[in-house]
C-alpha positions in Angstrom: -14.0 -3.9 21.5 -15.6 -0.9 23.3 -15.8 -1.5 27.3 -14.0 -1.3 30.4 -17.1 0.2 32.3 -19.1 3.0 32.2 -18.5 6.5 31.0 -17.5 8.7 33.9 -19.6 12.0 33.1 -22.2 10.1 30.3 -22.4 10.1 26.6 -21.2 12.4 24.7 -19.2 14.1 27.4 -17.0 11.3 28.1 -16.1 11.3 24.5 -15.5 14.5 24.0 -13.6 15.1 26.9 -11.4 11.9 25.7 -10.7 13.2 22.2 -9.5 16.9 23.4 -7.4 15.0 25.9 -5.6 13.0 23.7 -5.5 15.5 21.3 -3.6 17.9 23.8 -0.9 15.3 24.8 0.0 14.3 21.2 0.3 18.1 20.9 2.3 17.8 23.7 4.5 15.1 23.2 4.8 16.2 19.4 6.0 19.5 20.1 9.0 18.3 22.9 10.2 15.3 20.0 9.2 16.2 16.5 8.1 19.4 15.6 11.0 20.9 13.4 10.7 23.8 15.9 11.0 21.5 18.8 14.1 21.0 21.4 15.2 18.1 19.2 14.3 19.2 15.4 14.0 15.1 14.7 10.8 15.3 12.3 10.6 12.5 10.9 13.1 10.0 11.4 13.7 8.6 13.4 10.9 8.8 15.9 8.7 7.9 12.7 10.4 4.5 13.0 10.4 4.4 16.8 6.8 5.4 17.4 5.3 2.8 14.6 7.4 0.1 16.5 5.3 0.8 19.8 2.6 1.0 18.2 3.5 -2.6 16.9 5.0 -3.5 20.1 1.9 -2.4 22.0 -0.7 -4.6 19.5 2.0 -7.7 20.6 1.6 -6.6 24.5 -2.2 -6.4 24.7 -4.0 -8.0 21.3 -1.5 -11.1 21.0 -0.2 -11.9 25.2 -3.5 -9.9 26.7 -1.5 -7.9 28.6 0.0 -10.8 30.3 1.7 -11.0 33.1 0.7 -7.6 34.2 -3.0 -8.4 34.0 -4.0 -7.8 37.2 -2.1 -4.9 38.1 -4.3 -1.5 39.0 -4.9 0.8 36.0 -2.4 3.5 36.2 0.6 0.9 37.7 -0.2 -1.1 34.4 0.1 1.8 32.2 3.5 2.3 34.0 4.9 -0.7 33.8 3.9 -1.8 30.1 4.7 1.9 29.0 8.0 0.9 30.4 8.4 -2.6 28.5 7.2 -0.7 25.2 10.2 1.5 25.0 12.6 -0.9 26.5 11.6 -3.9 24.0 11.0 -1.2 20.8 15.1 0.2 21.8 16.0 -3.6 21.7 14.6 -4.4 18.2 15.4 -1.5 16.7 19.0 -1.2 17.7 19.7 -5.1 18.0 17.5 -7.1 16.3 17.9 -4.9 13.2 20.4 -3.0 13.9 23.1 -5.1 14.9 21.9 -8.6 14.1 19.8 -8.2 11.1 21.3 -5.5 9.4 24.9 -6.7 9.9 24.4 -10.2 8.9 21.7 -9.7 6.0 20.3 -6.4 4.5 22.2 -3.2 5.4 18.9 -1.2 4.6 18.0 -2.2 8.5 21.5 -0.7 10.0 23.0 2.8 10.0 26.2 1.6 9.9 25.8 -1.3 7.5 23.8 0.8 4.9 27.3 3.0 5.3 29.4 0.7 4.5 27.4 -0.6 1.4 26.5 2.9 0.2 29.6 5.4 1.9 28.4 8.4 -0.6 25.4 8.6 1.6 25.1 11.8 3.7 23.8 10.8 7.0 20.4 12.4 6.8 19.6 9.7 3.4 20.6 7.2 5.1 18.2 8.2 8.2 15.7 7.9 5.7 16.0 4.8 3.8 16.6 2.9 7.6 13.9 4.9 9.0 11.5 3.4 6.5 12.7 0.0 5.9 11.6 -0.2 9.4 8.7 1.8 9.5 7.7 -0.5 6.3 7.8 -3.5 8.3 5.6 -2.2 11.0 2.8 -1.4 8.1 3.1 -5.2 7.4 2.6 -5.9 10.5 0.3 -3.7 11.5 -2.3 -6.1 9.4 -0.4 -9.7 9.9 -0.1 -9.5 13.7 -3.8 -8.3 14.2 -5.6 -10.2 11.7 -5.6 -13.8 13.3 -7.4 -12.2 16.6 -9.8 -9.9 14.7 -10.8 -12.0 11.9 -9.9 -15.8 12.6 -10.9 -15.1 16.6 -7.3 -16.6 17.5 -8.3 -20.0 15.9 -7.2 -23.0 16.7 -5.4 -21.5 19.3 -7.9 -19.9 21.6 -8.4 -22.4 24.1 -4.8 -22.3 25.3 -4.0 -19.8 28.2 -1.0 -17.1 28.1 1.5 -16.6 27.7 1.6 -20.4 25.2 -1.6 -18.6 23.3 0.4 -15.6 22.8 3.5 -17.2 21.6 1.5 -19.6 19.7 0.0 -16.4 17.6 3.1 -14.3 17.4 4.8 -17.1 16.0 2.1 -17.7 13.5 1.5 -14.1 12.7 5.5 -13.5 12.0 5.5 -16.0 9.0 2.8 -14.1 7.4 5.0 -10.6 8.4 7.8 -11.9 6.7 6.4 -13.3 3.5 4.7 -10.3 3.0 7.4 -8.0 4.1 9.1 -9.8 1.5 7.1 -9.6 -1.9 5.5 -6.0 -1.2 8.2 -4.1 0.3 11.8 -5.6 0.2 11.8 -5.7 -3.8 11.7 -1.9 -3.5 14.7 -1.6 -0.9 16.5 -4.3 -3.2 16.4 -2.0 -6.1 17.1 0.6 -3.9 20.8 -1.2 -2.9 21.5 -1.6 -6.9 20.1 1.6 -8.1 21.3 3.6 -5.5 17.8 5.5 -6.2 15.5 5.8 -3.0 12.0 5.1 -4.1 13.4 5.8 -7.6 12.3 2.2 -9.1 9.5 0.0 -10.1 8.5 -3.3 -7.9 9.8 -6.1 -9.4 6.3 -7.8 -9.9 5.7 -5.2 -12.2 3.8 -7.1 -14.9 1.5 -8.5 -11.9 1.4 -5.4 -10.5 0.1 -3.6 -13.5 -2.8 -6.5 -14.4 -3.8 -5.1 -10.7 -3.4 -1.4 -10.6 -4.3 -0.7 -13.9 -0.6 1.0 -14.5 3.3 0.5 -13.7 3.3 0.5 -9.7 5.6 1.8 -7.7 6.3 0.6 -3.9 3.3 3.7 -3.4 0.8 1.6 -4.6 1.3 -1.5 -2.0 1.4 1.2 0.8 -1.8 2.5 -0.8 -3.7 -0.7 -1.2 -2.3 -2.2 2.2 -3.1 0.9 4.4 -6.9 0.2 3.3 -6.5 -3.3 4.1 -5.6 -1.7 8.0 -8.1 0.5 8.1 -11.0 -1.9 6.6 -9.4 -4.7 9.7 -9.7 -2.2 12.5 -13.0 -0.7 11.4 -14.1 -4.4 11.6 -12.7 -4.5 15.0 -14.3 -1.4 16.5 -17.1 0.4 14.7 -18.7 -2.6 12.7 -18.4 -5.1 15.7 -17.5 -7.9 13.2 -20.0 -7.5 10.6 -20.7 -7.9 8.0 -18.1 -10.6 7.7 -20.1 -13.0 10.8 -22.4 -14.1 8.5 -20.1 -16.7 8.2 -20.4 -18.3 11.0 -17.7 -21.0 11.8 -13.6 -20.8 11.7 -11.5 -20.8 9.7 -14.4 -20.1 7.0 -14.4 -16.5 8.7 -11.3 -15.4 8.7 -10.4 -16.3 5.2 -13.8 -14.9 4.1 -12.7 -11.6 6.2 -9.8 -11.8 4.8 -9.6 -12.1 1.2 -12.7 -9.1 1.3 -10.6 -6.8 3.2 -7.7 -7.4 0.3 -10.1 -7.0 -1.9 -12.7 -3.5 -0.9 -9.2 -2.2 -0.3 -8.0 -2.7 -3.8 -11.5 -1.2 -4.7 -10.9 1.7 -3.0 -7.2 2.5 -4.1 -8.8 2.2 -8.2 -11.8 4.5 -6.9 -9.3 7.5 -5.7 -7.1 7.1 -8.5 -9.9 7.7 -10.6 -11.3 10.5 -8.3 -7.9 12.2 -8.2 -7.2 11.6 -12.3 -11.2 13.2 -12.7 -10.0 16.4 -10.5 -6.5 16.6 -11.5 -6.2 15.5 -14.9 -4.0 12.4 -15.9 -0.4 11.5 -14.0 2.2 13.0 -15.6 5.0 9.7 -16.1 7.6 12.5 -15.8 6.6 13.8 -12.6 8.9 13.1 -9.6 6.7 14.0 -7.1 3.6 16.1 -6.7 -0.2 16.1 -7.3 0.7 14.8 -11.1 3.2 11.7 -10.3 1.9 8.2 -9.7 4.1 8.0 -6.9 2.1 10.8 -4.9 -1.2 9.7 -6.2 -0.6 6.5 -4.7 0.7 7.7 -1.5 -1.7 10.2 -0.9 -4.7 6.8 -1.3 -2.7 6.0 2.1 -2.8 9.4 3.2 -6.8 9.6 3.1 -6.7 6.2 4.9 -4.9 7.9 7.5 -7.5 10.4 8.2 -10.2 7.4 9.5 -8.2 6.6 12.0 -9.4 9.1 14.6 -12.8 8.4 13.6 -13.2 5.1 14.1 -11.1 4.7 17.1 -12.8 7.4 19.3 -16.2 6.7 18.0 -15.5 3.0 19.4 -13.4 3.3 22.4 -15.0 6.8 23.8 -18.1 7.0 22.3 -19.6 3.4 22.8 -20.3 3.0 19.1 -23.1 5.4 18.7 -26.3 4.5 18.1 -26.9 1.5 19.5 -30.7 2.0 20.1 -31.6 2.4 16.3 -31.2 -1.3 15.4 -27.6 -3.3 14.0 -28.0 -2.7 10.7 -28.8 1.2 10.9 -25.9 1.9 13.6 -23.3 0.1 10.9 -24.5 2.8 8.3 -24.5 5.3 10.5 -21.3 4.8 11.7 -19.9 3.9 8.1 -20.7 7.2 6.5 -19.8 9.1 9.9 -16.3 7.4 9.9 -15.9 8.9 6.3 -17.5 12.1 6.5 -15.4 12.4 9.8 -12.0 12.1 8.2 -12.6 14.4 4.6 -13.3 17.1 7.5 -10.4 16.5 9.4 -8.0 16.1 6.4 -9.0 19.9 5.3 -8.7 20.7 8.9 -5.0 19.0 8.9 -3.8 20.9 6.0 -5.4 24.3 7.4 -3.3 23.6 11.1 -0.7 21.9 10.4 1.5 24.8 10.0 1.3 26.4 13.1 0.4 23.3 15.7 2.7 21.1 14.1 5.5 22.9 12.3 4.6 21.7 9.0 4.4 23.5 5.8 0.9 22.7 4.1 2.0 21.2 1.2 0.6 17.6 0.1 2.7 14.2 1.1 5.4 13.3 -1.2 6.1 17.1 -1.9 9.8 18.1 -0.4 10.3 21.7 0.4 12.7 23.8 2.0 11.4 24.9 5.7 12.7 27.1 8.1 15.8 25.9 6.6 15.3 22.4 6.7 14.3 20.0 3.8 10.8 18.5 5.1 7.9 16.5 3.3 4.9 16.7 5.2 3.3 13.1 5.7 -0.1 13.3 7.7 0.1 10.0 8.3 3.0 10.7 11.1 0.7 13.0 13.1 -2.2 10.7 12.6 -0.3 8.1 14.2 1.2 9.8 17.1 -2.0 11.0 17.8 -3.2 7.7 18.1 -0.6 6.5 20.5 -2.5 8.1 24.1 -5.9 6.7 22.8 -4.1 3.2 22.3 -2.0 3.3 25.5 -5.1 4.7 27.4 -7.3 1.7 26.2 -4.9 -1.4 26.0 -3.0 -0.7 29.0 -4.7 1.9 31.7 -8.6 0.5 31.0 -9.6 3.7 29.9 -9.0 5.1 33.3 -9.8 8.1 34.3 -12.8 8.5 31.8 -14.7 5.4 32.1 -15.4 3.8 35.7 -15.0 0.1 35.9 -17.2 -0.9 38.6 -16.4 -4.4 38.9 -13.1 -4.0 39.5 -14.2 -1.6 42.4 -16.2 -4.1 43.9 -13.2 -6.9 43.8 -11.0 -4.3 45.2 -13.5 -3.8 48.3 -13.8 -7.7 48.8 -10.2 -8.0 48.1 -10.2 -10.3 45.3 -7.7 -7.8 43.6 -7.9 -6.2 40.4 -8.9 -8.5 37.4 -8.4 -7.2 33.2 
């Protein structure tokens, strides 16, 4: 998925020069919407919600429709105008579709105003909070269901149809999946939720199944855990192992499912390996323990947390890096690239907990941990920064070609001939 040219100043100072970029504006943009020391003291909801939905939005805009109709449009005037479309279409479904329509008519957990009326002892910052993740919770579905028939079934048996039918086609497809899942990983936990009047306060109703697979009584914690790997182990497919190993397959829809079920499963294989890591460092959970290093709950959330930290790894190295080392051979780029990926994110997870306090306004205490904070009651979640700071690389890639850094010299040469710009 790496592309769009050549680097503008060379390898690794195109890279480099990307990564302190992006880092700067998410810095930027952080400060002037999030930060708790910012104009609008909004950490985390509900720009949590908002920004996963473009994020979601965006994977629709460029993975699903390929950027269609706005294909042909010049780098920057793209960025523009699909930037544009982003926040318009993420207001609409956030406020409308959920708000209004689907909150209204079905499941209050989706509206303000519904979850008010079904729960009116509410202060107005819980109810923030158990909106702002139903929805955010939806995006993490879909974050896997809408990306997984491109990346792993290579849009089978759809790819020969042209936009925007191919996109609709796949959107459709990938919504059925969204919703099933949506519906037996998270909306047991929000259903307990309505009757317990306890926000993350009860066990999945699986629980029996849940237990023959995580080894103990799992909370909603452990699907985030398990199904944040399943992301990260998709993209990493996507960008830094180029497909492999699962090609060895080598016809469709043999792939995908092969993909697939692997994903679900070296996910589930890592979740059991850092529960065991943690339990070796930390003793033991604690089964009274509400939160903290010692409860489940956290344990779990914090396997999502260290998923988290390989995002920036395996993005950059991809997009602005051109998957460094290509010249040592297939099989000893993966590797490299594997253990760099890793190594990559343990340093910048003890680099996030050493900076978050002053860059982003967030005391360094692990996720899942509520404090009081310059007088407001915060939990830092790494995973918020991680993806906002995700959100120029993405927008830069998908939508602006990754101009300025890299040059794409065929589209200059169209543009002298006047054939127009091309994606």
């Amino acid at each position: 998925m790496a592309g769009h040219g050549k680097p503008r100043w060379g390898q690794p100072l195109t890279g480099i020069i990307a990564l302190f970029t992006f880092t700067f504006v998410a810095l930027v943009i952080w400060w002037i919407f999030v930060d708790p020391r910012g104009p609008f003291h909004t950490y985390e909801q509900p720009f949590l919600a908002f920004m996963a939905w473009m994020i979601l939005v965006g994977l629709w805009q460029h993975l699903l429709f390929g950027d269609y109709p706005f294909q042909n449009l010049t780098p920057p005037k793209r960025l523009l105008v699909e930037t544009a479309i982003n926040l318009a279409g993420v207001w609409f479904i956030i406020n409308v579709v959920f708000g209004q329509f689907l909150g209204k008519l079905s499941m209050p957990f989706w509206s303000s105003d519904a979850l008010h009326q079904s729960l009116p002892k509410l202060d107005h910052h819980h109810v923030n909070e158990v909106v702002g993740s139903a929805l955010t919770l939806f995006v993490l579905i879909g974050f896997f269901t809408y990306a997984f028939w491109t990346i792993a079934f290579q849009k089978w048996p759809f790819a020969g149809l042209k936009q925007p039918a191919l996109g609709l086609a796949e959107w459709s497809l990938c919504t059925v999946f969204t919703v099933i899942l949506f519906g037996i990983l998270i909306f047991p936990h929000f259903a307990t939720y309505l009757v317990n009047k306890e926000f993350f306060g009860g066990t999945i109703w699986w629980k029996g199944l849940s237990s023959a697979i995580a080894g103990t009584s799992a909370t909603v914690n452990f699907n985030i855990g398990w199904y944040e790997w399943c992301i990260v182990y998709l993209f990493m497919t996507a960008n830094v192992w180029e497909g492999k190993p699962w090609d060895i397959v080598k016809s469709q829809p043999w792939r995908g499912i092969f993909a697939t079920v692997s994903i679900f499963v070296l996910a589930l294989i890592t979740v059991k390996v850092l529960m065991a890591v943690m339990a070796s460092i930390y003793g033991p959970v604690d089964p009274q323990a509400k939160d903290g290093i010692m409860s489940l709950d956290y344990r779990y959330y914090h396997t999502a947390t260290l998923a988290g930290f390989t995002l920036i790894p395996f993005l950059i190295w991809n997009h602005y890096f051109d998957n460094w080392p290509k010249q040592w051979g297939v099989v000893a780029g993966w590797i490299i690239r594997t253990i760099g990926v890793f190594v990559a994110a343990a340093i910048i997870g003890i680099i996030y907990y050493r900076v978050c306090e002053p860059l982003l306004g967030l005391p360094s205490v692990f996720a899942n941990t509520p404090v009081e904070y310059n007088g407001m009651h915060l939990n830092n979640k790494p995973l918020v920064w991680l993806f906002w700071w995700i959100i120029p690389l993405l927008w830069n890639d998908w939508f602006a070609k990754k101009w300025p850094f890299y040059v794409d010299e065929s589209r200059h040469v169209e543009h002298k001939t006047g054939r127009g710009f091309h994606a």
